[in-house]
Residue, then its C-alpha position, 0 to 999 in steps of 0.5 A: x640241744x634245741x628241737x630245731x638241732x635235733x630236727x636238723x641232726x635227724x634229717x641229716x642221718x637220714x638223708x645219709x641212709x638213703x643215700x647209703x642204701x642206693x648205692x648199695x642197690x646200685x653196687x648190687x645191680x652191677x655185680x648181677x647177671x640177668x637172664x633172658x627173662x630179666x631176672x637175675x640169673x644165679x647160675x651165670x654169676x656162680x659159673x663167672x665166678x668158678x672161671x675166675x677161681x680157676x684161672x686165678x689157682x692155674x696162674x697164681x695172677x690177678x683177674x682183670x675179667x670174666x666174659x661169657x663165650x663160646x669156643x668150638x661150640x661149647x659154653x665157657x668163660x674168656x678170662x683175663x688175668x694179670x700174671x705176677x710178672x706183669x704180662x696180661x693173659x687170657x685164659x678159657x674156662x669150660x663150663x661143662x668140664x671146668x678144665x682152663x686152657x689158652 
């Protein structure tokens, strides 16, 4: 193999890493929750994701989403789930008492 092929192969490789690594950086920075400071909020993601854990062994579906909201004044999760026979629901999950409810 000639320097000229080898330079070429090895700026190919890593023309592909980088490339590789950002969209892993970007795949990354659209799954987090950030907080009011900006940084992202662990928390906010376990809690999303424990509604959808919950919604999902409640119906047996598949969830389509998770939304923080409020109901009644207390903190939660709207979310929503497609069920096995095809019809689409949403559900509330209750941060505070974990309970899921329509």
């Amino acid at each position: 193999m000639s320097d000229r092929s080898r330079l070429a192969l090895c700026l190919t490789l890593a023309a592909l890493v980088s490339l590789l690594a950002v969209a892993d950086v970007q795949a990354q920075s659209g799954r987090s929750q950030r907080g009011d400071d900006g940084r992202a909020s662990s928390r906010q993601f376990a809690d999303s994701d424990r509604a959808a854990n919950a919604a999902r062994e409640a119906t047996g579906g598949r969830v389509l989403g998770v939304q923080g909201e409020d109901r009644d004044g207390r903190s939660g999760y709207r979310v929503r789930v497609l069920q096995p026979d095809g019809r689409v629901r949403s559900l509330h999950y209750d941060s505070a008492s974990g309970a899921v409810r329509d």
